[in-house]
N, C-alpha and C positions, 0 to 999 in steps of 0.2 A: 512483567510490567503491566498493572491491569490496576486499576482504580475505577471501578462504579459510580455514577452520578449518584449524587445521596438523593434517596427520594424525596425529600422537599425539594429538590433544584427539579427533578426530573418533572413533576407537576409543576415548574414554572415556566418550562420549557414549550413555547407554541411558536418563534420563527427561530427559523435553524438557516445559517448562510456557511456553503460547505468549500472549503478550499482546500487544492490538491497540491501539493508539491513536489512530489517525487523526482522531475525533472524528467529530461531526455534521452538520458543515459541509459545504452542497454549493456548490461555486465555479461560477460561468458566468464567463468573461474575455474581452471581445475585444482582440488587440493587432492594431495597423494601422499603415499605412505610416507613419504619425509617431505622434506620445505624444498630440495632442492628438483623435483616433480611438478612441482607447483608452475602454474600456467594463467596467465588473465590477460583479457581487454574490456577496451571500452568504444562505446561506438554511440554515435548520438542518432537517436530514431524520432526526431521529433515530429514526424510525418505518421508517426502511428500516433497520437495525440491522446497520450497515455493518461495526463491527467486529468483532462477532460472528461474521458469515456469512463476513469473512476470516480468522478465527480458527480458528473449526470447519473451513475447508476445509484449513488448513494442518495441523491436527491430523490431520485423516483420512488428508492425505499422508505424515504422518511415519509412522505407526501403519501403513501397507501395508510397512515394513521389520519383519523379523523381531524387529529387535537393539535397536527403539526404541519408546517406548513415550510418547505425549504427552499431554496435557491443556490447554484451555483456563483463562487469568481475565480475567472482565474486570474492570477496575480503571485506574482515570487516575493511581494513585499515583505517585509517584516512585520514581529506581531500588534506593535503598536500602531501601521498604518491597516495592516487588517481587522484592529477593531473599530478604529474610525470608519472604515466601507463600510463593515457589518452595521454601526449605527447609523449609517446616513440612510439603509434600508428599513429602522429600524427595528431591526433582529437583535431578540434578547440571546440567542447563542451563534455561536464561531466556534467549527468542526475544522480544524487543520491535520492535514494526513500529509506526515511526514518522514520521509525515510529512517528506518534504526536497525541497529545489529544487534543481533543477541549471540552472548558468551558461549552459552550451552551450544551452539552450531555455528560456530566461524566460517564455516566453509560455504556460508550462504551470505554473501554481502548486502548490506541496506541495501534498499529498492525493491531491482526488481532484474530476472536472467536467468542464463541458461548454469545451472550449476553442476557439476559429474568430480565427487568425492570416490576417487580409489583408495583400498587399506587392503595388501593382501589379497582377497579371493574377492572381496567386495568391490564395485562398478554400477555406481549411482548416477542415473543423469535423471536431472527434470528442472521442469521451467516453475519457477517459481515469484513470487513477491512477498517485500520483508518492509513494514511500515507499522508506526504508529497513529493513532487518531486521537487526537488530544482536545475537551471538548474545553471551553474556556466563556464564564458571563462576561458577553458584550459591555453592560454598565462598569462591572468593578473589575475586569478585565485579568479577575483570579481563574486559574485554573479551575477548572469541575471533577472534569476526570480523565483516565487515560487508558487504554486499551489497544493490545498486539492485534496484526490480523490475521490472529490464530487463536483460537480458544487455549483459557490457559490447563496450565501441566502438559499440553500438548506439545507434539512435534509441530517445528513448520511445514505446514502443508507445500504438497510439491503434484503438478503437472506429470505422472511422469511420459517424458519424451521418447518413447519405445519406439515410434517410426522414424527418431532422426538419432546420429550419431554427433554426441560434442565435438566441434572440430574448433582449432586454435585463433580462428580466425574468422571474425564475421562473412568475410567476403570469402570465403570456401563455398559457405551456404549459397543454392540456388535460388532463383526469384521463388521458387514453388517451395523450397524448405523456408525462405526468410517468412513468407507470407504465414505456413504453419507455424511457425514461433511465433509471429505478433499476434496471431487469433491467439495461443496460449498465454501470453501474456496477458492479454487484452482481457480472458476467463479469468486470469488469476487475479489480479487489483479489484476487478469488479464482485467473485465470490468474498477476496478475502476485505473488501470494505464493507461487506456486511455484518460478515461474523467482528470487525473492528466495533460496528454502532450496536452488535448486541452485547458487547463486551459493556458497553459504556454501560447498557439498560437501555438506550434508546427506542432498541426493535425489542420483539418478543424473541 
């Protein structure tokens, strides 16, 4: 899922207003050699202020361009009340980064978590995030373009978590393991909304 801003939109492009949505939700999943191995929770970490810190860090990157000038919202609106905000700034573009799953790797759920796929001799754990960035004109409020945050043909990029063990339950993890998962987390959304705005063309 990768659509390129066409370069006429991409030279029309000078304020950019970047919204995160991902939510609060932190996934643990195991999938394993059958469905009936299979293992998941959910747990809300809104105290790691996930979409913020992937917000501000796409913002910084847009703002190292001469010609581009960004700002953060944050806001769970939908897309029609988020192109009103973006215009009352007026910003000709609206960046929404919003959770997605891709087919080719099921075992890695939209967002963002701790994931560990067994098959046989295989034992995969790492922290990861699974989002799109969808870049949309403010005035005609059409789509521009759209981009994984992962470069394509690629695999989803993965954290891998080599000093902790997947365990079933959030609250297993110690205050000193929980804290290493949110810095991984907190690395993954912020690398992988970069490579999201080079998908678009935005960055180089």
């Amino acid at each position: 899922m990768i659509r390129q801003v066409d370069q006429a939109n991409i030279e029309s492009v000078r304020k950019v207003v970047v919204v995160s949505q991902l939510g609060d939700t932190f996934i643990g999943s195991l999938t394993a050699t059958t469905v009936f191995g299979n293992s998941s929770y959910k747990v809300d970490v809104g105290d790691w202020q996930v979409d913020e810190k992937l917000a501000a860090s796409a913002v910084d990157a847009i703002n190292q361009s001469e010609k581009l000038n960004a700002s953060m919202l944050a806001s769970s609106a939908k897309l029609p009340e988020l192109l009103k905000a973006a215009a009352a700034r007026n910003a000709d573009t609206l960046l929404v980064v919003t959770p997605a799953g891709n087919s080719n790797q099921p075992e890695f759920w939209p967002g963002y978590g701790f994931s560990r796929r067994t098959l046989f001799m295989m034992d995969r754990s790492c922290i990861y995030s699974l989002f799109v960035t969808t870049a949309y004109n403010v005035k005609s409020g059409k789509e521009m373009g759209i981009a994984w945050s992962f470069p394509k043909w690629e695999s989803i990029p993965c954290d891998q978590a080599t000093d902790l063990v997947w365990k079933d339950s959030f609250e297993k993890y110690s205050v000193n393991e929980k804290e290493l998962i949110r810095k991984a987390v907190i690395t993954s959304v912020t690398k992988n909304a970069r490579t999201s705005l080079q998908g678009l063309g935005l960055l180089p």
